[in-house]
C-alpha positions as CSV (number, residue, x, y, z in Angstrom):
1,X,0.0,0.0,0.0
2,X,2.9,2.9,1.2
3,X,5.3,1.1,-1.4
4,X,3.4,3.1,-4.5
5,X,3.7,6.5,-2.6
6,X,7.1,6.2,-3.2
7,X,10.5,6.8,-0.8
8,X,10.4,8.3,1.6
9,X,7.0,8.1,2.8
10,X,5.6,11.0,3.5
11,X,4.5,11.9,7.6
12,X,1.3,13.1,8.6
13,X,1.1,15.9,10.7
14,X,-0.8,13.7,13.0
15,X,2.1,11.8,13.7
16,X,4.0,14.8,13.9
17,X,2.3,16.1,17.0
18,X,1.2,13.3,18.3
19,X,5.4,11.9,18.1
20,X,6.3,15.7,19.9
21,X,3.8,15.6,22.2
22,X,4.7,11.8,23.5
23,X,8.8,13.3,23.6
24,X,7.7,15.8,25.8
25,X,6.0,13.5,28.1
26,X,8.7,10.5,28.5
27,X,10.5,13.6,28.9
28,X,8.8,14.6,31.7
29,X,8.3,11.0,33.4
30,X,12.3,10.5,33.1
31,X,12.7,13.9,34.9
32,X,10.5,12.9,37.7
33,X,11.9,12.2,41.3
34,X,9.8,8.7,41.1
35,X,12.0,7.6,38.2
36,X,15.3,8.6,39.1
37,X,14.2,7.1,42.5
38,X,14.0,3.4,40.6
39,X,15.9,4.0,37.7
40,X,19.1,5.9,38.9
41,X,22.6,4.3,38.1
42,X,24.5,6.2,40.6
43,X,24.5,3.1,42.8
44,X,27.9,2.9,44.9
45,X,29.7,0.1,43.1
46,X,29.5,-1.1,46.7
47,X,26.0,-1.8,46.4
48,X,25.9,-2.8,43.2
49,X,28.0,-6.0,43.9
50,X,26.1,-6.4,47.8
51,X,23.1,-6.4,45.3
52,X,24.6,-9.2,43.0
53,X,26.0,-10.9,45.9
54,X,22.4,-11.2,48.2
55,X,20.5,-12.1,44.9
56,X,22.6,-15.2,44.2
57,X,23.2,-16.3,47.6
58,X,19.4,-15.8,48.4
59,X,18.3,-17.5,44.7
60,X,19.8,-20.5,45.8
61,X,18.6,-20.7,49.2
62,X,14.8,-19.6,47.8
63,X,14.2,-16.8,50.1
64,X,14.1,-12.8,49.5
65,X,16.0,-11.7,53.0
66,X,18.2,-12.7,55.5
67,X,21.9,-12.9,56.0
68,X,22.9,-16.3,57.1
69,X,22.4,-18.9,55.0
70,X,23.3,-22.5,56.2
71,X,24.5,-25.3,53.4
72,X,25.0,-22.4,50.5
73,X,28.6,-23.0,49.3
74,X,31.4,-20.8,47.8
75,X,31.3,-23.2,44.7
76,X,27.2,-23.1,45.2
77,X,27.7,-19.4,44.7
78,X,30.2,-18.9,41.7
79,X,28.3,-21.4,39.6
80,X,25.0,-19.2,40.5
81,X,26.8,-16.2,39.2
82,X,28.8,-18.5,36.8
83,X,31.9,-16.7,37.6
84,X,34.7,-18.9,39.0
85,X,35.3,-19.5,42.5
86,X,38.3,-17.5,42.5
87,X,36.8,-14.6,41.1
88,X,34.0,-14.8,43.9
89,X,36.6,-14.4,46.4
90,X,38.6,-11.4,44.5
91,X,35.3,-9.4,43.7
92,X,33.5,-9.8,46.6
93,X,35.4,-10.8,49.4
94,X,34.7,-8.2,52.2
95,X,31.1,-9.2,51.3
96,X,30.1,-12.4,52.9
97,X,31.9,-15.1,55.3
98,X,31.7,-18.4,55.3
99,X,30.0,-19.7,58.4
100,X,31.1,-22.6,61.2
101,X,27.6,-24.4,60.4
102,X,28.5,-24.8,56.6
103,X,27.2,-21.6,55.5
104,X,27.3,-18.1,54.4
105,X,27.0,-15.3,55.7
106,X,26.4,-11.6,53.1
107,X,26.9,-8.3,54.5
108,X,27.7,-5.0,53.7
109,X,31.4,-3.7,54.1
């Protein structure tokens, strides 16, 4: 149907306003305090691997909080993130401790 109208097609001025006037309000959403609230990448590195860290450790256990986590392993952990086990311990030692009951423990530096 558009192909016999030829290239480029021409734009309706429909589309015109209705294109500016949707710029102007993801515009205004992304300026809002609620979406910088969820959507802000200024994150402390810090955070960002505690963040990484907690979601493995607390996939594999199958719970949402908590910091101690008995029979979750180092290797348990890497394989999660599938990083290596040495790499676990470079990037986010300082982060958890393994735990005298065959655990883990996660906390924040």
């Amino acid at each position: 149907m558009f192909d016999n109208l030829g290239h480029p097609w021409p734009i309706h001025i429909c589309w015109v306003n209705h294109w500016k006037d949707e710029k102007a309000r993801r515009k205004a959403v992304e300026d809002s305090a609620e979406f910088q609230k969820y959507f802000d990448n200024s994150k402390p590195a810090e955070a960002i691997k505690y963040q990484s860290l907690a979601n493995a450790v607390r996939g594999l256990a199958g719970v949402y909080s908590g910091t101690i986590f008995i029979g979750i392993t180092e290797e348990k952990v890497a394989n999660k993130m599938k990083i290596s086990v040495q790499k676990l311990r470079r990037v986010y030692r300082g982060f958890y401790s393994l735990t005298q009951s065959g655990g883990i423990q996660i906390f924040l530096p």
